[in-house]
TILO-542699 format. One record per residue: residue number from 1; x, y, z of N, C-alpha, C, O in turn. Coordinates in nm, 3 decimals, always signed. Each point is the difference from the previous one (the first is absolute). Layout:
<recs>
 num      nu      nv      nw     cau     cav     caw      cu      cv      cw      ou      ov      ow
 NUM       X       Y       Z       X       Y       Z       X       Y       Z       X       Y       Z
...
</recs>
This chain:
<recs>
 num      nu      nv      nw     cau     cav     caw      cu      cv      cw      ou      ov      ow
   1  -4.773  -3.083  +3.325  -0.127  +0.065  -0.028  +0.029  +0.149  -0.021  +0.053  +0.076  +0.081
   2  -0.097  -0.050  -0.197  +0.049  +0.180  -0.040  -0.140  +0.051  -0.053  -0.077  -0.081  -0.051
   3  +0.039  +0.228  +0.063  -0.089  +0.060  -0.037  -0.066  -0.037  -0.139  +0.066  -0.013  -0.103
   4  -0.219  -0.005  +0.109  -0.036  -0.055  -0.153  -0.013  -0.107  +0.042  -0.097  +0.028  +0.070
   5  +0.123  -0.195  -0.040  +0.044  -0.086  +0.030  -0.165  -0.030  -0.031  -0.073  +0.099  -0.011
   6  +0.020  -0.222  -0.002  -0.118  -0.069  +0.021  +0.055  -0.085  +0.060  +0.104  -0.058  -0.030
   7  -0.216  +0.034  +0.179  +0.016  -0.067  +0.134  -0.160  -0.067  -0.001  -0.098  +0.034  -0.066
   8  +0.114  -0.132  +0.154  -0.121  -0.079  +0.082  +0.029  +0.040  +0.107  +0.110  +0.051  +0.017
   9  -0.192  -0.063  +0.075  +0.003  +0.015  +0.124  -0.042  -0.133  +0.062  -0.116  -0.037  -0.021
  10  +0.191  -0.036  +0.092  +0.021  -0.136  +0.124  -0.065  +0.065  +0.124  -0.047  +0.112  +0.024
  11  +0.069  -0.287  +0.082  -0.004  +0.034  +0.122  -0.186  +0.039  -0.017  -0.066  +0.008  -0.104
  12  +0.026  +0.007  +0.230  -0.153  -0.010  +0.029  -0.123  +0.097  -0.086  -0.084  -0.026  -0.086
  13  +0.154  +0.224  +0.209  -0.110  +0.074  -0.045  +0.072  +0.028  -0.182  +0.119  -0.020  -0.023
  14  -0.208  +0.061  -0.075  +0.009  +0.046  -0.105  +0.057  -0.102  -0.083  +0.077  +0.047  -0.084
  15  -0.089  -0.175  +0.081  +0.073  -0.087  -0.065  -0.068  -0.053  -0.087  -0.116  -0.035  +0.020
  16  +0.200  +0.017  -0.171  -0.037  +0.011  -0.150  -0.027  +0.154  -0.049  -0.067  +0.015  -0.102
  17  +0.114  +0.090  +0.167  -0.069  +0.099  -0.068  +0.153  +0.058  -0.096  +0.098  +0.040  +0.063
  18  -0.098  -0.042  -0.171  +0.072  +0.123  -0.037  +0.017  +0.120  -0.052  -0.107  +0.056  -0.023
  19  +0.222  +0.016  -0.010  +0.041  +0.078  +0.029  +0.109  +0.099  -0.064  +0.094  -0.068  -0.042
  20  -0.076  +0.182  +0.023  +0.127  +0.014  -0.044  +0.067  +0.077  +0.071  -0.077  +0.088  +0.039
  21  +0.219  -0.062  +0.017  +0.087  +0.021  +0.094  +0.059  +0.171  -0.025  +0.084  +0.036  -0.082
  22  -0.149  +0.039  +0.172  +0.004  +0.141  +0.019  +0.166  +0.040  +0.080  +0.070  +0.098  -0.027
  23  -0.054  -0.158  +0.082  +0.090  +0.036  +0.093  +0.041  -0.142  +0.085  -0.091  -0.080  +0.022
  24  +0.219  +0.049  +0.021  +0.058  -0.071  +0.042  +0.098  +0.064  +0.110  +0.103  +0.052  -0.043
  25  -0.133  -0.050  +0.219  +0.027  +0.067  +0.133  +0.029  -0.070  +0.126  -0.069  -0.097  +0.031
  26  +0.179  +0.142  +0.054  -0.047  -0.070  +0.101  -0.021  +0.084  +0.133  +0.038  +0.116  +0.003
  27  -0.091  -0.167  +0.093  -0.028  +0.058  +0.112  +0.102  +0.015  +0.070  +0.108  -0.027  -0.053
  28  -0.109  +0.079  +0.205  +0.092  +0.047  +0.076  +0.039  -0.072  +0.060  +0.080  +0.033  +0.088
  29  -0.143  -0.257  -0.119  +0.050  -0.054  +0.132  +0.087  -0.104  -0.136  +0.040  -0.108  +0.045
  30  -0.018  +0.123  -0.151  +0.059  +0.003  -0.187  -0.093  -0.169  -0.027  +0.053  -0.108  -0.027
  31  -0.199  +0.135  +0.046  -0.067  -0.076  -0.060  -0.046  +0.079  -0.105  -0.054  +0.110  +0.004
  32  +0.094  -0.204  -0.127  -0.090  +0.055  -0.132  -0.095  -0.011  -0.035  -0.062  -0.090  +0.056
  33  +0.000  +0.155  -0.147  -0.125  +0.005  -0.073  -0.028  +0.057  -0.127  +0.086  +0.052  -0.072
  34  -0.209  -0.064  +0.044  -0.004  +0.044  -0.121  -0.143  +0.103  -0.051  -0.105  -0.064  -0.001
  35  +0.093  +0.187  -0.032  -0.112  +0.048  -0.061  -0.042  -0.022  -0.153  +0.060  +0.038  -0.100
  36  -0.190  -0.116  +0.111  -0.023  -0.064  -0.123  -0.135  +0.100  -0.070  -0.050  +0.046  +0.103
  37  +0.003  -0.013  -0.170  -0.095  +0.033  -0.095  -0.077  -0.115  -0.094  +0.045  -0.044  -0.106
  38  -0.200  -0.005  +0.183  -0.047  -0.147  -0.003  -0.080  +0.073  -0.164  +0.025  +0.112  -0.045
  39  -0.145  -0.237  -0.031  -0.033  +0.081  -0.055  -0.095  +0.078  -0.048  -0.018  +0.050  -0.111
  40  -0.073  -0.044  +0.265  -0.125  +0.096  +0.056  +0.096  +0.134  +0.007  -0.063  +0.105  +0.014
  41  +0.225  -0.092  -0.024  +0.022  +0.120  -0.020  +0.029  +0.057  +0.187  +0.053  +0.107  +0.030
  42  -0.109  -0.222  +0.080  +0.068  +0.002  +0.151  +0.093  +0.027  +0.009  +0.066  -0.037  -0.096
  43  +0.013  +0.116  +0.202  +0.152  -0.073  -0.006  +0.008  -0.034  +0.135  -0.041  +0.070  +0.093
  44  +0.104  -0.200  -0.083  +0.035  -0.076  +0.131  +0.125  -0.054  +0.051  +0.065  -0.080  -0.067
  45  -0.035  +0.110  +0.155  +0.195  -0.026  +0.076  -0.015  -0.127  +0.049  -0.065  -0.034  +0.099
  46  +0.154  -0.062  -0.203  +0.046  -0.158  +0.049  +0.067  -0.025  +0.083  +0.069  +0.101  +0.003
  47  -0.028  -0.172  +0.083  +0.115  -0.053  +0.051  +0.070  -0.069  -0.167  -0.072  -0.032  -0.094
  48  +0.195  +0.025  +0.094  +0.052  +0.006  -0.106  +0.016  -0.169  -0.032  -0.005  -0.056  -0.109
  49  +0.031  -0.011  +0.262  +0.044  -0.128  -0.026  -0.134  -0.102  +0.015  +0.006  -0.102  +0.068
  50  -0.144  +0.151  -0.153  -0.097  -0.001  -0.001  -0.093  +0.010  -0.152  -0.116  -0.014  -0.039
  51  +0.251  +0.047  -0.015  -0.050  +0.049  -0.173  +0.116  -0.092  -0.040  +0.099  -0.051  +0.054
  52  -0.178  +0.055  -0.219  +0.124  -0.088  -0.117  -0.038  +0.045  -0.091  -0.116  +0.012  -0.039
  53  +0.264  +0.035  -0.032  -0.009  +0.006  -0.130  -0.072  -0.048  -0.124  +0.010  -0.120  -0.029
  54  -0.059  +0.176  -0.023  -0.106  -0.066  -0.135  +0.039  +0.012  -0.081  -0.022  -0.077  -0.094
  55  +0.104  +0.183  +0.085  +0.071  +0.108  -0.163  +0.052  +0.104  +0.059  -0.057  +0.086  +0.068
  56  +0.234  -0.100  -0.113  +0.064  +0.105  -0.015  -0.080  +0.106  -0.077  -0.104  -0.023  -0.062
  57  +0.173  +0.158  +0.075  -0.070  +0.095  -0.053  +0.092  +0.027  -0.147  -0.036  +0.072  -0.093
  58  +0.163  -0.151  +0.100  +0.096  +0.053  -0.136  -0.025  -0.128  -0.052  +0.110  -0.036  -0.043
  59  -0.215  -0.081  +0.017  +0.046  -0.113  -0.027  -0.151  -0.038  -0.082  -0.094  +0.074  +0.031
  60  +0.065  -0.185  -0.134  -0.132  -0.011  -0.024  -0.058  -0.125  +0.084  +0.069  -0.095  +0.035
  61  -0.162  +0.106  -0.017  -0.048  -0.096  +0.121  -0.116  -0.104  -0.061  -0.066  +0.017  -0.102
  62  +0.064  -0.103  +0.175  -0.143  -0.104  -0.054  -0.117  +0.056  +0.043  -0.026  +0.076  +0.093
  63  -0.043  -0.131  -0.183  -0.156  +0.069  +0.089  -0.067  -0.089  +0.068  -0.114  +0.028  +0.036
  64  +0.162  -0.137  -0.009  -0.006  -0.133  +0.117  +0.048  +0.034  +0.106  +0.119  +0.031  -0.009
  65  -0.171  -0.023  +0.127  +0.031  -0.003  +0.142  +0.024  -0.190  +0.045  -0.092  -0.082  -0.005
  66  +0.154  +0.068  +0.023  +0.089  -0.148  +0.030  -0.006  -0.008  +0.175  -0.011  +0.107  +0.060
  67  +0.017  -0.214  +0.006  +0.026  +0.010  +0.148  -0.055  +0.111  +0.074  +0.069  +0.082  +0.060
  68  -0.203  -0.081  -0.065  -0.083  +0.043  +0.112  -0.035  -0.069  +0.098  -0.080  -0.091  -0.022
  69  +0.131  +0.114  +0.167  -0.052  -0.097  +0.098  -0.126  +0.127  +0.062  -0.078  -0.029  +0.091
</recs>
């Protein structure tokens, strides 16, 4: 997951929302995450292993979202 990236967001709170990937960090205990820019223009910090890739940011992508649980 690299900056630019289009993500979904998994897992409970905020799930189906996406997103595009501001920053990619981890904390001090080296859990990652991610600052996303939703597209009300929010920006909100993921747990990282909580998001998926939708579209590289160097790559052309479908405009089908596939495997949403």
């Amino acid at each position: 997951m690299e900056r630019f990236d289009i993500v979904i967001k998994e897992g409970d709170l905020d799930k189906g929302e996406i997103g595009i990937v501001l920053d990619y960090f981890q904390n001090d205990l080296h859990h990652d995450f991610v600052s996303v820019m939703l597209s009300s223009g929010k920006i909100k910090t993921w747990y990282a292993g909580n998001v998926k890739t939708v579209c590289k940011h160097d790559s052309t992508c479908n405009t089908k979202v596939d495997n949403i649980d």
